[in-house]
C-alpha positions, 0 to 999 in steps of 0.5 A: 551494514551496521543498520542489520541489528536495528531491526523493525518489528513489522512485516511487510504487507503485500497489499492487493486490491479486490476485484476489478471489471473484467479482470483475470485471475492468475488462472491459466484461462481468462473467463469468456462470456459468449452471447449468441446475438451480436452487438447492436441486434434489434428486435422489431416484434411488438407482440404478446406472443412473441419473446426472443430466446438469447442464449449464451456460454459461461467458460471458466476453470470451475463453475461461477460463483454468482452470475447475472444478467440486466438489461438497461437504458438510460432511466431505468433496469428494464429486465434482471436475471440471477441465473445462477442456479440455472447453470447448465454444465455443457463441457469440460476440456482438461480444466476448461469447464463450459456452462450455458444459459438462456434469457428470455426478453418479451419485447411487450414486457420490456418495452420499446428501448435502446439498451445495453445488456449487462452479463456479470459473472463473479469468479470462485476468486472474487473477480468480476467479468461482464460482457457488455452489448447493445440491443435496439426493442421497437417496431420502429428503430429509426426512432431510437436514440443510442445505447450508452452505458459506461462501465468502471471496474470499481466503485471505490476508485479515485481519480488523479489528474485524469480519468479515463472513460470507458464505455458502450454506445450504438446506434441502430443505424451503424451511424457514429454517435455524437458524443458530448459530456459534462462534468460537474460537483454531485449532490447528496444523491449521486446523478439525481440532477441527470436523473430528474432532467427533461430528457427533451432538453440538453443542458447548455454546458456540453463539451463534444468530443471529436472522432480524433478524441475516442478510441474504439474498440476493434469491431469486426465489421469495422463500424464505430460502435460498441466499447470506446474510452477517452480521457479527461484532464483532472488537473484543475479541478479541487478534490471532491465528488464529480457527476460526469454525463455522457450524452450520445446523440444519433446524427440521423434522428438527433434523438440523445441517450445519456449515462451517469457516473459519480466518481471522487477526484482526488488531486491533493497528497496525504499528509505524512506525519511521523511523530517520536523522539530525535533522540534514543539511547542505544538499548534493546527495548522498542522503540515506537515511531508513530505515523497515525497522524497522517491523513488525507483531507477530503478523503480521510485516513481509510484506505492510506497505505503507509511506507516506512523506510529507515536508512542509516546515513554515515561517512557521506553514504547511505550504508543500508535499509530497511524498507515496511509497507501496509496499509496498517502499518501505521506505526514502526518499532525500532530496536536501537541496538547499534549507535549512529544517525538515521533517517526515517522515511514515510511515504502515504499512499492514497488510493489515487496514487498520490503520495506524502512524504516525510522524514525525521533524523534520529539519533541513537546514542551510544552510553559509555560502558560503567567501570566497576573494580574490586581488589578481593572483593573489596571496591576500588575507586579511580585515583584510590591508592592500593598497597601491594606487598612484592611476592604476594597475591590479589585478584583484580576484578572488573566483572561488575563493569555495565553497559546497556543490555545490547553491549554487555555481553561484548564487552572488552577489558583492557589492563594497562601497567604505566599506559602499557597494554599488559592484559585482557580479560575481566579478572585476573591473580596479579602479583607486583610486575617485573621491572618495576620498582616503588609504585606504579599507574594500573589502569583498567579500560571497558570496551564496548562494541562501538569503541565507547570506553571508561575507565579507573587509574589507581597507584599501586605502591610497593607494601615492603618499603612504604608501609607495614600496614596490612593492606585493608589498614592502608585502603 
């Protein structure tokens, strides 16, 4: 296609996130986080002497490059653990590599709680993987409100539309949980409302969710515990920071535990601005279009990526693209080497996924070629006459022609005897043409490569018979 020369000086970016919870890398195994107790253990001694031994595997292609283990409730950390440096290689089958730990939990320490343990291990790649369960610590359980915690696999995500929920609940009993929620404009300190809260008293702007509204993760002995998501709808709520609390209440207790999360809501598209001229002569130097101006009104310009595509429309079709995507990329440079009409496409990408777009149609305007002849070196202007004695010799050069850089080297010259295409090429020896008598119309054409042309006609006339003036008198 014609939109090949135009080429646009960017390369294109493949654009990829850090890492995410739980998520794999391109490894031929997932990393596995193994605990020796189940989800929703309970340990009743209260007692100085006793503390319980959890035990645990790390399993991996090659050895984490962090790993931790927290211990949480709803106000606090109860307990937490690097235990990094305390790895214990185990096994390695082919490159499947084991490592193990153990934690020690000292109920009187720790004290009476409903708590998710939280195992995170981050990967010689980035990622991040984390094992979640829950623990009941009391001598009497059946006081215990639910374990609640919810999980995000970024702290830098934003939501558009919706929002998923993920999160880890249990009750000591097996019983299901009532789970409500609020959702609610955050403060300078994310959640401190939540925090500084009455833990005896519920706020009255609760929303509960019924069973047809959670999805829970498969549990083996088929109880309504452990992992669960949900969704809630974003739509009409503006752009801006959201507090969302969870609240899961034990129905045989009615004691409640809580979790908070702030996350960005981000419903509104970026504006895509594109800013250079409608209008390029056809050349070979850059040409810069611009679209740094684009931005993101709550958020800003930070984590904007930018799609770029320039397409030449002509004839009613779309002949080619070119297509630059990056979140650097916030300019393109265009080579205008080949004449024609063009729209250039920006698309901005926000980190919800929201996308403004824009375009611009730019001309790229083709400049004719400059005609330039000389007779022996000597000028020669259009409609200049020239005397030409039958018999003799002139050279007829039209190499001095110009045209832009991207045209000159292809230039085409065309001479014309009385409108007779005669020869080619951008010199030539002629002497008086066969045929002809007293005078005629010698017409040199310049081509360019986009069929622009210029051109000189100047009358030849026959020296022998109208004058006897040598031929630099007469010019």
């Amino acid at each position: 296609g014609r939109l090949l020369p135009v080429i646009v000086a960017l390369l294109v970016v493949t654009i990829s996130q850090s890492s995410s919870f739980a998520e794999d890398t391109e490894s031929e195994y997932p990393t596995q986080i193994t605990l020796d107790i189940s989800d929703g253990s309970y340990i009743y001694e209260m007692s100085d002497s006793s503390s319980t031994i959890i035990s645990g595997a790390i399993a991996d292609e090659s050895a984490p490059h962090s790993a931790t283990w927290e211990l949480l409730d709803s106000f606090s950390t109860r307990q937490y653990v690097d235990f990094t440096d305390n790895l214990e290689f185990e096994s390695e089958t082919d490159s499947w590599k084991v490592w193990s730990f153990s934690i020690e939990i000292n109920p009187i320490i720790v004290g009476p709680c409903a708590c998710t343990i939280v195992v995170t291990t981050i990967d010689d790649s980035g990622y991040m993987h984390t094992k979640l369960l829950s623990i009941f610590i009391s001598p009497n359980t059946h006081q215990l409100p639910p374990s609640i915690h919810i999980y995000e696999d970024s702290t830098e995500k934003r939501y558009s539309q919706r929002y998923i929920v993920n999160a880890h609940s249990w009750t000591v009993d097996l019983a299901e949980p009532i789970f409500e929620y609020t959702f609610m404009n955050s403060t300078n300190v994310k959640c401190s409302d939540v925090e500084s809260q009455n833990i005896s008293d519920l706020p009255d702007d609760l929303i509960r969710l019924n069973s047809s509204q959670l999805s829970f993760g498969v549990n083996e002995d088929g109880n309504h515990g452990g992992p669960f998501s949900f969704e809630i709808d974003l739509t009409h709520y503006p752009d801006g920071w959201y507090d969302f609390v969870i609240y899961a209440t034990n129905p045989l207790n009615q004691e409640f535990a809580f979790d908070c999360a702030s996350i960005r809501v981000d419903n509104n598209p970026p504006a895509a601005l594109i800013e250079g001229p409608s209008t390029i002569l056809e050349g070979i130097a850059a040409v810069v279009i611009d679209g740094s101006s684009s931005y993101d009104l709550n958020w800003g310009i930070q984590g904007l990526t930018y799609i770029w595509s320039v397409i030449e429309v002509g004839g009613g079709y779309v002949s080619s693209a070119i297509f630059v995507v990056g979140t650097d990329e916030r300019s393109i440079s265009i080579y205008p080497t080949e004449s024609g009409t063009y729209v250039v496409n920006l698309a901005v990408s926000d980190q919800a996924g929201n996308i403004g777009r824009n375009s611009q149609i730019i001309e790229i305007q083709n400049i004719a070629p400059i005609v330039r002849l000389t007779i022996d070196g000597i000028p020669i202007s259009s409609n200049d006459e020239f005397i030409l004695q039958k018999g003799s010799t002139v050279h007829f050069d039209a190499s001095g022609s110009t045209d832009t850089s991207n045209d000159a080297l292809n230039l085409r010259y065309v001479w014309r005897v009385n409108n007779i295409p005669t020869y080619e090429g951008e010199s030539r020896e002629f002497i008086w043409p066969d045929g002809i008598e007293g005078e005629f119309i010698l017409t040199i054409e310049v081509i360019d490569d986009d069929s622009e042309s210029s051109q000189i006609s100047i009358l030849v006339k026959d020296g022998s018979v109208d004058s006897p003036m040598s031929i630099s008198i007469v010019i």
